[in-house]
C-alpha positions as a Markdown table, in Angstrom:
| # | Residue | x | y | z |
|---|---|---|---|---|
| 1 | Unk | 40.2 | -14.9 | -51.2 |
| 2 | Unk | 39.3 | -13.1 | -47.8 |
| 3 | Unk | 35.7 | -13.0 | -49.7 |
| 4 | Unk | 35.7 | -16.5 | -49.8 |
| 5 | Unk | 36.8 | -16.8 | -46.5 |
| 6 | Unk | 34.1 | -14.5 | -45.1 |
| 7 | Unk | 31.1 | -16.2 | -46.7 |
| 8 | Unk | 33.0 | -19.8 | -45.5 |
| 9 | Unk | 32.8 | -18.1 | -41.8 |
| 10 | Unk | 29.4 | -16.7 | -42.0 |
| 11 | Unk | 28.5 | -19.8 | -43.2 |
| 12 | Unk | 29.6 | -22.3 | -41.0 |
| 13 | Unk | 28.1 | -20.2 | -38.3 |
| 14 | Unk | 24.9 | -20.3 | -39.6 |
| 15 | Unk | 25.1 | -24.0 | -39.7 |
| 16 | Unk | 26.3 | -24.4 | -35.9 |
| 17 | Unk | 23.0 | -22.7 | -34.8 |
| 18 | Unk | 21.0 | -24.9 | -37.5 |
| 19 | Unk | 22.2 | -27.7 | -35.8 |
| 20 | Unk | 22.3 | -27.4 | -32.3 |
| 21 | Unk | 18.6 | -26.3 | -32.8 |
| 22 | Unk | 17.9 | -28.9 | -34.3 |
| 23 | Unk | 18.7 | -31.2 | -30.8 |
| 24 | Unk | 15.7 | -29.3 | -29.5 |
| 25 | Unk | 13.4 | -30.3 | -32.7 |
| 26 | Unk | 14.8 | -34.0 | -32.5 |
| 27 | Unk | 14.4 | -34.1 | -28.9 |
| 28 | Unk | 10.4 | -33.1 | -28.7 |
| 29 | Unk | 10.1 | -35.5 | -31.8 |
| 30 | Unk | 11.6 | -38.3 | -30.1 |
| 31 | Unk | 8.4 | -39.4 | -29.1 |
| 32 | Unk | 6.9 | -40.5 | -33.4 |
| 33 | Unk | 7.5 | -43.2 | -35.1 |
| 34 | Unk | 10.6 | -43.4 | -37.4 |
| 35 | Unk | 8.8 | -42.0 | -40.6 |
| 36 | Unk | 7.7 | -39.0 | -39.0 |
| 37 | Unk | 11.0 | -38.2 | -37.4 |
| 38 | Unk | 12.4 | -38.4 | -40.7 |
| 39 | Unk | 9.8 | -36.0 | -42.4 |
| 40 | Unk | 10.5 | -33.6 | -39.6 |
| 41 | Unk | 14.3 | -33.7 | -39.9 |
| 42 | Unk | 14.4 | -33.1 | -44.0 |
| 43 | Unk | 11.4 | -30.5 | -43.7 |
| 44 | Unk | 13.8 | -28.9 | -41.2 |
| 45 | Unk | 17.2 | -29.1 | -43.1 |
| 46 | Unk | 15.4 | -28.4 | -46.5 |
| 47 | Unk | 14.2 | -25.5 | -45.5 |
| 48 | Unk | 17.2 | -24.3 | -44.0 |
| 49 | Unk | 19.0 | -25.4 | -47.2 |
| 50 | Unk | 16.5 | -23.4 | -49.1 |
| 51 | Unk | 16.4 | -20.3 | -47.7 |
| 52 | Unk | 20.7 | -20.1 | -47.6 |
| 53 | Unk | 20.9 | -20.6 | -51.1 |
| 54 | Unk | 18.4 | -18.6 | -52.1 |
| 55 | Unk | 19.9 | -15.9 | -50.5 |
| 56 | Unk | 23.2 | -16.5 | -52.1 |
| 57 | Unk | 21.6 | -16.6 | -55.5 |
| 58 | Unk | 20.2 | -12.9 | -54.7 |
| 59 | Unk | 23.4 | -11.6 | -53.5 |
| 60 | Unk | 26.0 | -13.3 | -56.1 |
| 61 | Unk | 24.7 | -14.9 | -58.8 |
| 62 | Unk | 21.3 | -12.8 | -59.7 |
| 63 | Unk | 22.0 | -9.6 | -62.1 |
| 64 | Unk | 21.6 | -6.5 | -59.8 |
| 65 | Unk | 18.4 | -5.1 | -61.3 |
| 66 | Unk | 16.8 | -8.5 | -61.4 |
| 67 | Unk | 14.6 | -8.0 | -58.5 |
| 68 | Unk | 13.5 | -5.0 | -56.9 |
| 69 | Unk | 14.9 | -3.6 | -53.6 |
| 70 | Unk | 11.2 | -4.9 | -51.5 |
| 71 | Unk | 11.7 | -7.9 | -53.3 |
| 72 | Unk | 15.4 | -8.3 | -52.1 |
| 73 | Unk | 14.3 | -7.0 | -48.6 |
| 74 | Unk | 11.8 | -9.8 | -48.0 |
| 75 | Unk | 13.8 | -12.6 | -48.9 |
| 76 | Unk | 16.6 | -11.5 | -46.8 |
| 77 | Unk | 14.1 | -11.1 | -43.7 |
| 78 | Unk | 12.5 | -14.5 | -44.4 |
| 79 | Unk | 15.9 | -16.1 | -44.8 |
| 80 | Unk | 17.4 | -14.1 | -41.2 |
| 81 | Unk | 14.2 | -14.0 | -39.1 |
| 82 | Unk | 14.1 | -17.6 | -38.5 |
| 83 | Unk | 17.8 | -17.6 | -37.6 |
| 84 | Unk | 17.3 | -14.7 | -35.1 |
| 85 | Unk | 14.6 | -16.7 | -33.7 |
| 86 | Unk | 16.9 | -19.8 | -33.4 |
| 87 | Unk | 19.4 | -17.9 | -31.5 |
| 88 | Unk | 16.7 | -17.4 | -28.4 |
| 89 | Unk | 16.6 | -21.0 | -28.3 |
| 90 | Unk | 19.7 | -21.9 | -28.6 |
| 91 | Unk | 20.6 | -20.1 | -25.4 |
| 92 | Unk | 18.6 | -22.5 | -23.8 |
| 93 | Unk | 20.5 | -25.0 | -24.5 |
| 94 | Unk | 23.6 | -23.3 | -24.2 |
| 95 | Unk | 23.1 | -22.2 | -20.6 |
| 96 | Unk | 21.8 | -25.5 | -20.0 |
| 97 | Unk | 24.7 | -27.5 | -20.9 |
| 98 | Unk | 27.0 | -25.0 | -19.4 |
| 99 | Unk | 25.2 | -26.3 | -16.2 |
| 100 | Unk | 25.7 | -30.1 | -17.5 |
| 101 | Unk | 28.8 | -29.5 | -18.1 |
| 102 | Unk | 29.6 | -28.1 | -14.7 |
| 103 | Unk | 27.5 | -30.8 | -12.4 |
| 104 | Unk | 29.5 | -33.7 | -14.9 |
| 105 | Unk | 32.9 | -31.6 | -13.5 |
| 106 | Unk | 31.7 | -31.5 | -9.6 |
| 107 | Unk | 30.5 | -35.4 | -10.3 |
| 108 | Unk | 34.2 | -36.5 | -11.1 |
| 109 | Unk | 35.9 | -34.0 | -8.7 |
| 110 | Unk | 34.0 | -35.3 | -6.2 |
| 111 | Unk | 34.7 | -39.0 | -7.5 |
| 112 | Unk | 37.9 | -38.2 | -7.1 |
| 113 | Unk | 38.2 | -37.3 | -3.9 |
| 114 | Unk | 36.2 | -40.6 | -2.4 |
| 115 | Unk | 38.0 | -42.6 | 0.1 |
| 116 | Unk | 40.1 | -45.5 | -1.2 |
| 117 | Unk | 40.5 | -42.9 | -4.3 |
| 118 | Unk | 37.3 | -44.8 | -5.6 |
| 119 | Unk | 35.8 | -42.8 | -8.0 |
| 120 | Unk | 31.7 | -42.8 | -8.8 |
| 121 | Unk | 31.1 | -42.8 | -12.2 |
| 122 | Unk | 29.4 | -39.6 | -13.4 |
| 123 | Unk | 26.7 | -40.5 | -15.8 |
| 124 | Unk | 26.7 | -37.8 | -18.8 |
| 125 | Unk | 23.4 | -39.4 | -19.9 |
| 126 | Unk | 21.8 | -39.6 | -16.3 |
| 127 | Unk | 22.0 | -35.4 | -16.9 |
| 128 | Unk | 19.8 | -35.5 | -19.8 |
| 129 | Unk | 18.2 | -32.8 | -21.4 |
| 130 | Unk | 14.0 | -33.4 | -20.3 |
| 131 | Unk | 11.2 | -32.7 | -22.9 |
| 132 | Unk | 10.5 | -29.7 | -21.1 |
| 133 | Unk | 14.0 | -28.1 | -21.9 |
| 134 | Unk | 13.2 | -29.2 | -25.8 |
| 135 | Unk | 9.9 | -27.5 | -25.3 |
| 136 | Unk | 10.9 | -24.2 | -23.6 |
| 137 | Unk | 13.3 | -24.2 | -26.4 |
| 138 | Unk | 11.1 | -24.1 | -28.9 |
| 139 | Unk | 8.8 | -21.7 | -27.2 |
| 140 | Unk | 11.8 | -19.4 | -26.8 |
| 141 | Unk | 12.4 | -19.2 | -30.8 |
| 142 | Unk | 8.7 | -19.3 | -31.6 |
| 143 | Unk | 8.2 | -15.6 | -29.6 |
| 144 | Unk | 10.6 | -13.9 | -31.3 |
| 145 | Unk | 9.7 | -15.6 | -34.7 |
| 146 | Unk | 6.1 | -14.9 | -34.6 |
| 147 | Unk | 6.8 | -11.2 | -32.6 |
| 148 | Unk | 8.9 | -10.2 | -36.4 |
| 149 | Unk | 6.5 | -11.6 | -38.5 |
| 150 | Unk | 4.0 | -9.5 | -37.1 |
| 151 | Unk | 6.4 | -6.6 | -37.1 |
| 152 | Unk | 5.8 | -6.8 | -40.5 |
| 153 | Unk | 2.4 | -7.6 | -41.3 |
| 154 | Unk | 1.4 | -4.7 | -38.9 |
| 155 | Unk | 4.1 | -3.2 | -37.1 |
| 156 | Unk | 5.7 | -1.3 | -40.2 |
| 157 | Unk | 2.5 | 1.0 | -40.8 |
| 158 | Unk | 0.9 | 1.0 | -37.4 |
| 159 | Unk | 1.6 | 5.0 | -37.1 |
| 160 | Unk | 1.1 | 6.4 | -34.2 |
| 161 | Unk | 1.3 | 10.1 | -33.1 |
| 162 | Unk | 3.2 | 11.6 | -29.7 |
| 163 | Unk | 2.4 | 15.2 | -28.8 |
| 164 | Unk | 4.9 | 16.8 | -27.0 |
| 165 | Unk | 4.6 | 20.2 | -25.4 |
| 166 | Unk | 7.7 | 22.1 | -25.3 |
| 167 | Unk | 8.4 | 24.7 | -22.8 |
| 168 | Unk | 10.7 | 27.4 | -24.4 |
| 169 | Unk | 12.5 | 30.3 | -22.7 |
| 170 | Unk | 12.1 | 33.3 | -24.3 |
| 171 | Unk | 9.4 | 32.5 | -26.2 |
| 172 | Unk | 7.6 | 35.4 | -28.3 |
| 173 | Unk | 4.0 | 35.8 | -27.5 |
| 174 | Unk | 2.9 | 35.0 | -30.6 |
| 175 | Unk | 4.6 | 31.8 | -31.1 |
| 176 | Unk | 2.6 | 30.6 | -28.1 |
| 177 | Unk | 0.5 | 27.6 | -28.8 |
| 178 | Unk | 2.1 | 27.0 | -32.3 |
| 179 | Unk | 2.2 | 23.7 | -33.4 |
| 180 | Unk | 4.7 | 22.1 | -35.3 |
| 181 | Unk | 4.9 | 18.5 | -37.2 |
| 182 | Unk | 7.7 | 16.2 | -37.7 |
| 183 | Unk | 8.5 | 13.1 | -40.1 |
| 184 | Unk | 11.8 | 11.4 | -39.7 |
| 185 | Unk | 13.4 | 8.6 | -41.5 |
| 186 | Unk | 11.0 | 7.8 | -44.4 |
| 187 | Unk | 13.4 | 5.5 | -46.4 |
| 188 | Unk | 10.9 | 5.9 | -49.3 |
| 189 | Unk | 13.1 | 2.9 | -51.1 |
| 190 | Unk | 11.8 | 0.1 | -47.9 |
| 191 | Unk | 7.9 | 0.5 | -48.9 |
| 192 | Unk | 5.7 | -2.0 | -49.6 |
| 193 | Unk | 2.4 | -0.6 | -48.9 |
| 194 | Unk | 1.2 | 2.6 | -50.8 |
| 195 | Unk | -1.9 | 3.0 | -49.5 |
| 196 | Unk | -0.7 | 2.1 | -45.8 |
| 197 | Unk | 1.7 | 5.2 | -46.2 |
| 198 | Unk | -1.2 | 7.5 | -47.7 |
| 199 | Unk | -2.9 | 6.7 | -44.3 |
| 200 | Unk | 0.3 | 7.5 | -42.4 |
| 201 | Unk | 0.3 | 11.0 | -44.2 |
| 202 | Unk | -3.2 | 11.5 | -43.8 |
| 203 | Unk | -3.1 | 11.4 | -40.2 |
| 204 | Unk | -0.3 | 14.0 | -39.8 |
| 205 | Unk | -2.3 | 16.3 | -42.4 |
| 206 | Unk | -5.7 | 15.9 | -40.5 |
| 207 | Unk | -3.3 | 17.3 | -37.1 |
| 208 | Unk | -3.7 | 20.8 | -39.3 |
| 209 | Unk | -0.1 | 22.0 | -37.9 |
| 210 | Unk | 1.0 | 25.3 | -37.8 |
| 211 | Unk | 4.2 | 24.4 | -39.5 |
| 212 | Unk | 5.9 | 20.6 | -40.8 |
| 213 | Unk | 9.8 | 20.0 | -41.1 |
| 214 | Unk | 11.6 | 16.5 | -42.1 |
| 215 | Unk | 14.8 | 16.0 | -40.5 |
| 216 | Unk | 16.2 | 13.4 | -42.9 |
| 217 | Unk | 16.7 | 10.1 | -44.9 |
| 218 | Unk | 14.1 | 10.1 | -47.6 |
| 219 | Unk | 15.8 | 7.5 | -49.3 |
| 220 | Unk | 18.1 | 4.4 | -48.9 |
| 221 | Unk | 20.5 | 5.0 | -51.0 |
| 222 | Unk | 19.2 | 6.8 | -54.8 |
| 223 | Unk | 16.8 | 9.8 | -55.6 |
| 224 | Unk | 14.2 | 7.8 | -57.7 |
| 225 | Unk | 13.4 | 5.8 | -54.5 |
| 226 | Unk | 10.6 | 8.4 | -53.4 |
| 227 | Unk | 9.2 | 9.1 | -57.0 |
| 228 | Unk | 6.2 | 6.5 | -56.7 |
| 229 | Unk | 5.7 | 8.5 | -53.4 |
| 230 | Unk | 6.3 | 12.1 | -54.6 |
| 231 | Unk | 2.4 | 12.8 | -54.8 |
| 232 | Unk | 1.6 | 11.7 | -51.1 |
| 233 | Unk | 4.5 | 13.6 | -49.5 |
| 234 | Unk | 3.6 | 16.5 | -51.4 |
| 235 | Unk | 0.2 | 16.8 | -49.8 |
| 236 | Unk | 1.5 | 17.7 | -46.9 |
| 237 | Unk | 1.3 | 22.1 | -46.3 |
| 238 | Unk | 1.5 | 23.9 | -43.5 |
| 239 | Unk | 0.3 | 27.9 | -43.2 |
| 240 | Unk | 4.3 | 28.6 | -41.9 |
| 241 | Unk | 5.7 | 26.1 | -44.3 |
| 242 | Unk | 7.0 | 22.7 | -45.0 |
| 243 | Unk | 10.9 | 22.1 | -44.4 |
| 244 | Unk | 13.3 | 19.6 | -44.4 |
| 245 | Unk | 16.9 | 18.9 | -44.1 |
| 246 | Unk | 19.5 | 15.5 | -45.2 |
| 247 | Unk | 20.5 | 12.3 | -43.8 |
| 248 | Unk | 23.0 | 10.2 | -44.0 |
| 249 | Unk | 21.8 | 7.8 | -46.0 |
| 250 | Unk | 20.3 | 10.9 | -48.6 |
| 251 | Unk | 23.9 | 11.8 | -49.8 |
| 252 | Unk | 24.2 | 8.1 | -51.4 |
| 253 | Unk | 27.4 | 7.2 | -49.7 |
| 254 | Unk | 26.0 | 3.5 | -49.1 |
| 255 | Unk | 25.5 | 2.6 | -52.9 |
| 256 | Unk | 28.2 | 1.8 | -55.7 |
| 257 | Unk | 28.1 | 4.5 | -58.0 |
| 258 | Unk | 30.1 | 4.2 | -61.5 |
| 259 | Unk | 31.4 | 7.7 | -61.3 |
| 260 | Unk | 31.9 | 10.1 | -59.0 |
| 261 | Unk | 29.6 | 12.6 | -61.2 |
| 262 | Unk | 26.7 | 10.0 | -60.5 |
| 263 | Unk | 26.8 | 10.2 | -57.2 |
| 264 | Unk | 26.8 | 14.1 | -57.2 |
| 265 | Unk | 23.5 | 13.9 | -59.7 |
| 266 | Unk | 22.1 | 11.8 | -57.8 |
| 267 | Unk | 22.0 | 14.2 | -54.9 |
| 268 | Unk | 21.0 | 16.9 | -57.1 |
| 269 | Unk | 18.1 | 14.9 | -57.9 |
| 270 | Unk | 17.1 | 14.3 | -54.5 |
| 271 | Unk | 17.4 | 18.1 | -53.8 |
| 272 | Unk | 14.9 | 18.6 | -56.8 |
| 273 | Unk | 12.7 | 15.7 | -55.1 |
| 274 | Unk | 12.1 | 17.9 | -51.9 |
| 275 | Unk | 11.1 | 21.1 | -53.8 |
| 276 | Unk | 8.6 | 18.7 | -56.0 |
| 277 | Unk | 7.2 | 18.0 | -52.8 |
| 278 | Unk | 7.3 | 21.6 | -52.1 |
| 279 | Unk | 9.6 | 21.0 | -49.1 |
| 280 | Unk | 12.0 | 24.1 | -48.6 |
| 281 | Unk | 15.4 | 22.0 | -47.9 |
| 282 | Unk | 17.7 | 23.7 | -45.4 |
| 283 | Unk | 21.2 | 23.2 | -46.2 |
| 284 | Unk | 23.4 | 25.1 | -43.7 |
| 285 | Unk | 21.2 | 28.1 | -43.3 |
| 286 | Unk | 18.7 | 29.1 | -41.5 |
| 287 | Unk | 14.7 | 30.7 | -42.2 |
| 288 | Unk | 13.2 | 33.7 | -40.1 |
| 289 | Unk | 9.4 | 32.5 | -38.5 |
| 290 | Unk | 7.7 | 35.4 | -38.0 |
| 291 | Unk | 3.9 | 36.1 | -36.8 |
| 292 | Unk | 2.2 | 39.2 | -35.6 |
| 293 | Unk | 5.8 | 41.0 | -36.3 |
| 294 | Unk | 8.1 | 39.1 | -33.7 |
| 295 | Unk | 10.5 | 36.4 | -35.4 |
| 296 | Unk | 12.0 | 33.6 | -34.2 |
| 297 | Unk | 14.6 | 30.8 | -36.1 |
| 298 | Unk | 14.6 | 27.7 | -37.6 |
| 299 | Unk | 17.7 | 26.2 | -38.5 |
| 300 | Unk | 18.9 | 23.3 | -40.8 |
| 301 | Unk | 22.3 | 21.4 | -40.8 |
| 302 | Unk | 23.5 | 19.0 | -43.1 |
| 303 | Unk | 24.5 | 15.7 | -41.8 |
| 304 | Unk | 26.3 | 15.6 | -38.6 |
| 305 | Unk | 27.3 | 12.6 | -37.0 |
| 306 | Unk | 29.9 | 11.0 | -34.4 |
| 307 | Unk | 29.7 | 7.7 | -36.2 |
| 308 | Unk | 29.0 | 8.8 | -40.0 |
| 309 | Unk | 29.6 | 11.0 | -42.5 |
| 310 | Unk | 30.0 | 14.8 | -41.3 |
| 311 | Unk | 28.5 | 17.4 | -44.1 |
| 312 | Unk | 26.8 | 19.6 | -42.2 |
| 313 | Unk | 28.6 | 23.0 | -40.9 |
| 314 | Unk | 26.7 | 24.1 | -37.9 |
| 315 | Unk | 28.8 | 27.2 | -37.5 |
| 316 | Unk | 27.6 | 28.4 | -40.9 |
| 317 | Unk | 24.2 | 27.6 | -40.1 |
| 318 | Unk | 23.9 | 29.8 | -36.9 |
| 319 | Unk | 25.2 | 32.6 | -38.7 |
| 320 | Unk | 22.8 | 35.6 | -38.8 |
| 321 | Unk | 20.3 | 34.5 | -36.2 |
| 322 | Unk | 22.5 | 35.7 | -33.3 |
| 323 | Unk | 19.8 | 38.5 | -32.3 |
| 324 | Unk | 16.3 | 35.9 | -32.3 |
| 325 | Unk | 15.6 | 34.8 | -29.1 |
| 326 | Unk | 14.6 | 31.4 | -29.8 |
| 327 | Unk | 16.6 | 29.3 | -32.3 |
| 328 | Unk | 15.4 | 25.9 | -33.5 |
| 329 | Unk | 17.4 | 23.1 | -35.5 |
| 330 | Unk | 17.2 | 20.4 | -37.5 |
| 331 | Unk | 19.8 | 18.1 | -37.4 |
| 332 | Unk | 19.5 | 14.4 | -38.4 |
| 333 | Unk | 22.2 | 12.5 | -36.3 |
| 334 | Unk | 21.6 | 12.8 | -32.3 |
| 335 | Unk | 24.9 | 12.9 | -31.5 |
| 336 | Unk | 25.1 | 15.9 | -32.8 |
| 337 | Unk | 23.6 | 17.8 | -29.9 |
| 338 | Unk | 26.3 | 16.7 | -27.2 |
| 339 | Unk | 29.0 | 17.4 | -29.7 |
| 340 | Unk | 28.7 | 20.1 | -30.7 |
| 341 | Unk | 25.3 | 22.0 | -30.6 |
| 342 | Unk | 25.3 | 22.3 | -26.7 |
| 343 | Unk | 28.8 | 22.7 | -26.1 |
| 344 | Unk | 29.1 | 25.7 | -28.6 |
| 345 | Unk | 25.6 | 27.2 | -29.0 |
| 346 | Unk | 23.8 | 27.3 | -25.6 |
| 347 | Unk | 21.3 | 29.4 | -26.8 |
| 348 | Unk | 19.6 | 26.7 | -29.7 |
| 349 | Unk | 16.5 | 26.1 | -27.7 |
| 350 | Unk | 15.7 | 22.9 | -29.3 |
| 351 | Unk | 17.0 | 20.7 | -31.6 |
| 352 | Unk | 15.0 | 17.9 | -33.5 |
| 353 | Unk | 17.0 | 14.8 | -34.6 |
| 354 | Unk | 15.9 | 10.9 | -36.2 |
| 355 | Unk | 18.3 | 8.8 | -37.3 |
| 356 | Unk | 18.2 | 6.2 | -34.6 |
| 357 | Unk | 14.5 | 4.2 | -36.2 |
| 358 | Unk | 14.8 | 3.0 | -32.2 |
| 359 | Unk | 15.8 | 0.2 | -33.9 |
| 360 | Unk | 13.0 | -0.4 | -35.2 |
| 361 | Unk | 12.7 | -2.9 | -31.8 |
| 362 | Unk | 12.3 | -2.5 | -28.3 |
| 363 | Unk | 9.7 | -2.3 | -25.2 |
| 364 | Unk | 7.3 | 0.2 | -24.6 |
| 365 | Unk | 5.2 | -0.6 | -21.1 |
| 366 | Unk | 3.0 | 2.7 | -20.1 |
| 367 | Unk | 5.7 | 5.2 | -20.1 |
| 368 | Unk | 8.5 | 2.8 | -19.6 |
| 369 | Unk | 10.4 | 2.5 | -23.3 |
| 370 | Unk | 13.8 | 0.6 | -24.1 |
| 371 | Unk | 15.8 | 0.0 | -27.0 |
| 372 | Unk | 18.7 | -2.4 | -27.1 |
| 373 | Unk | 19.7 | 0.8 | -29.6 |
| 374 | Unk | 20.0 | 2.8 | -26.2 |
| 375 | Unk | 23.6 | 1.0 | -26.0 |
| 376 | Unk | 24.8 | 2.6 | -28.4 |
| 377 | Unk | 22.9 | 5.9 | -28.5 |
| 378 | Unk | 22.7 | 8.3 | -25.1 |
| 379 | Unk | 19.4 | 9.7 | -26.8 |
| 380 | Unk | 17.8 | 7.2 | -29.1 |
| 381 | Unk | 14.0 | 8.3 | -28.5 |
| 382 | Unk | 12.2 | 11.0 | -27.1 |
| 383 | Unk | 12.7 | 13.9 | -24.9 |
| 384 | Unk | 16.1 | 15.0 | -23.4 |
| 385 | Unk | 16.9 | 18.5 | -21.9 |
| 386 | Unk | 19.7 | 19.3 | -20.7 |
| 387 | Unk | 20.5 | 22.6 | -19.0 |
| 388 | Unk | 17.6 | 24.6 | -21.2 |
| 389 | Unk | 18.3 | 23.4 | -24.2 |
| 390 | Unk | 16.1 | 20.3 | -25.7 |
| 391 | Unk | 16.6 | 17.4 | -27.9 |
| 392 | Unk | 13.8 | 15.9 | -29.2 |
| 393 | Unk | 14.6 | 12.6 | -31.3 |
| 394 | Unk | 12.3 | 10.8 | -33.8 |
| 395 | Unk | 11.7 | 7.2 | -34.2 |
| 396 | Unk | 11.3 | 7.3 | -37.7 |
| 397 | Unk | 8.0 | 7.0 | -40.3 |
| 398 | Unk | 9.8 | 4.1 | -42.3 |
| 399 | Unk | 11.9 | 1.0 | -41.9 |
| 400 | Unk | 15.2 | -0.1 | -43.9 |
| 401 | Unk | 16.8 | -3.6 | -43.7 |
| 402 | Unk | 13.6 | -5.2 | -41.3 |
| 403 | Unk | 10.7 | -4.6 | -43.4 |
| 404 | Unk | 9.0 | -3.8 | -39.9 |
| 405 | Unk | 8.8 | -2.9 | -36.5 |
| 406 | Unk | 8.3 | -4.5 | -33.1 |
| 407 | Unk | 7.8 | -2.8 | -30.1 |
| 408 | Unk | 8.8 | 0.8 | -31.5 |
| 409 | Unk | 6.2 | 2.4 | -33.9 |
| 410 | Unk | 6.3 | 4.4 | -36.6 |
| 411 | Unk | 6.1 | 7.7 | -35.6 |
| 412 | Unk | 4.5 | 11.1 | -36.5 |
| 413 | Unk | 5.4 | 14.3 | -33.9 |
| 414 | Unk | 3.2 | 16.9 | -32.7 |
| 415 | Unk | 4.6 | 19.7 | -30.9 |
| 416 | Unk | 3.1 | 22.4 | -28.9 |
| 417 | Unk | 5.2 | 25.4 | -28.5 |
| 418 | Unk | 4.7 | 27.3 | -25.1 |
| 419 | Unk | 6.2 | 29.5 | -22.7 |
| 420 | Unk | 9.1 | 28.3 | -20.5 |
């Protein structure tokens, strides 16, 4: 019953924004003849009608494994762009006749108050909505309509690579100009483009880095997810090795499993998955770096999050590096860092995070860069450092739920260790 009731809800809303939308189309078609306003009005609705019950079909009525999970991922973001698109334009109108609404109130207030208590008759229809309203309307949806499509068509694969030099107390000699890679966020089970993602990998292995980690989410939701994909990731190598740690999303906590023992295989799997790719997974534990005889350590925690499942132990994992002077970590959620690396371990240099995809949608002007993710996320992307210690948090090389990205890029990370 309540399941009923939710789809009722969802659905009416997603009618109320078809049709007050729709004043805006009817109002810059006012103009045709009678035939074409028709045509315009069921091209609109049918459309509309279309893409709602096709998306019912694929959620309720469709066999689970009858499409794939790209296949389900583009009809949900053709049947949800054009609504998110609507909404821009519908607060036009919405602020608009707020300020109708208001003028029509001062117009009968005012009547009101005339001498002889002789009103003037406010005229809703002398406060009409002009054909420029209708238009900016329009224009308002078409931005963000056009702005996701090409999220998609481009966006999702348009790679790009940051280089960030990192300043580290304490730092050996040797470790001096050491360069380190990281992915984030691959959600092998969002792809659509093989040979776009080949090109993405390529361009991290033609960086040559010293040493590559993964700080988490290689899948959705199940192992087999990254199989087709096994072969690209693998090519990745670094002289002082490849590393990698969990996400949330890698422990299968988001996906209805028949047993209990399913879900538990299917993280075994996923663990076997990293070492196909010859990725040394770091599960609460740590690894010694050492070059010309000094040593330094990288750390890897499980999943650690304020808002999602909390496997990781960091405790455990700072055991036994007490005496190197520089102590590195991998943890996937951000939130981590304020909660408990900095309060408890001062002395973790730097900590390298994902998670956050910058929602996959922002602004980035020169150096200016926001994220409406930034509301809920103190450190969503970038740099932060904070009494010594750094956070460094990557946008993510994949997508999941919006096969794209507008604004915020895929990204691949090049560090540059010096001294501080």
């Amino acid at each position: 019953m309540n399941r009923i009731l939710t789809i009722c809800t969802v659905a009416l809303v997603f009618f109320l924004v078809d049709w007050y939308f729709f004043q805006a189309v009817r109002g810059v078609t006012r103009s045709m003849d009678a035939n074409a306003q028709r045509n315009v009005a069921w091209g609109y609705w049918g459309f509309s009608v279309a893409m709602a019950v096709m998306a019912l079909v694929v959620q309720f009525v469709l066999p689970p494994d009858s499409l794939t999970r790209v296949q389900k991922q583009f009809i949900f973001a053709a049947f949800l762009i054009p609504y998110f698109a609507k909404i821009f334009g519908v607060l036009i109108l919405l602020i608009d006749d707020l300020g109708r609404l208001l003028r029509w109130l001062f117009q009968k207030i005012s009547g009101f108050f005339q001498p002889n208590g002789i009103a003037k008759e406010a005229s809703v229809g002398a406060i009409s909505r002009s054909e420029f309203l209708m238009k900016l309307t329009l224009f308002a949806a078409a931005v963000p309509f056009f702005s996701f499509a090409w999220g998609i068509i481009s966006g999702a694969h348009d790679y790009r690579i940051r280089r960030i030099k990192l300043k580290i107390k304490g730092l050996p000699d040797s470790f001096v100009g050491m360069t380190m890679a990281q992915l984030s966020d691959i959600h092998a089970g969002s792809f659509f483009d093989e040979k776009a993602v080949q090109r993405g990998v390529k361009m991290l292995i033609d960086e040559k880095p010293d040493l590559f980690f993964f700080t988490g989410d290689l899948v959705n939701n199940t192992a087999d997810e990254v199989e087709k994909y096994i072969e690209i990731f693998a090519k990745i190598n670094a002289p002082m090795g490849t590393f990698s740690i969990l996400g949330n999303h890698d422990y299968g906590d988001y996906f209805k499993w028949p047993t209990e023992a399913a879900k538990k295989a299917n993280l075994e799997q996923l663990k076997k998955n990293h070492a196909r790719m010859g990725w040394d997974l770091i599960l609460d534990d740590h690894r010694v770096l050492e070059r010309n005889g000094e040593k330094i350590a990288l750390l890897g925690v499980q999943n650690w999050g304020m808002s999602f499942a909390q496997y990781g132990d960091i405790k455990k994992t700072y055991a036994g590096t007490e005496e190197y002077p520089v102590k590195l970590l991998l943890s996937h959620d951000p939130t981590h860092w304020d909660a408990q690396v900095r309060p408890m371990f001062p002395d973790i240099s730097a900590t390298f995070s994902g998670h956050t995809h910058g929602m996959q949608f922002g602004v980035k002007i020169g150096s200016f860069e926001w994220s409406p993710v930034s509301l809920r996320y103190k450190q969503w992307g970038g740099l932060y450092q904070e009494n010594g210690q750094y956070l460094y948090v990557n946008r993510g090389f994949g997508y999941i739920g919006y096969p794209g990205r507008v604004g915020i890029l895929p990204e691949i990370t090049i560090f540059e260790l010096q001294k501080g």
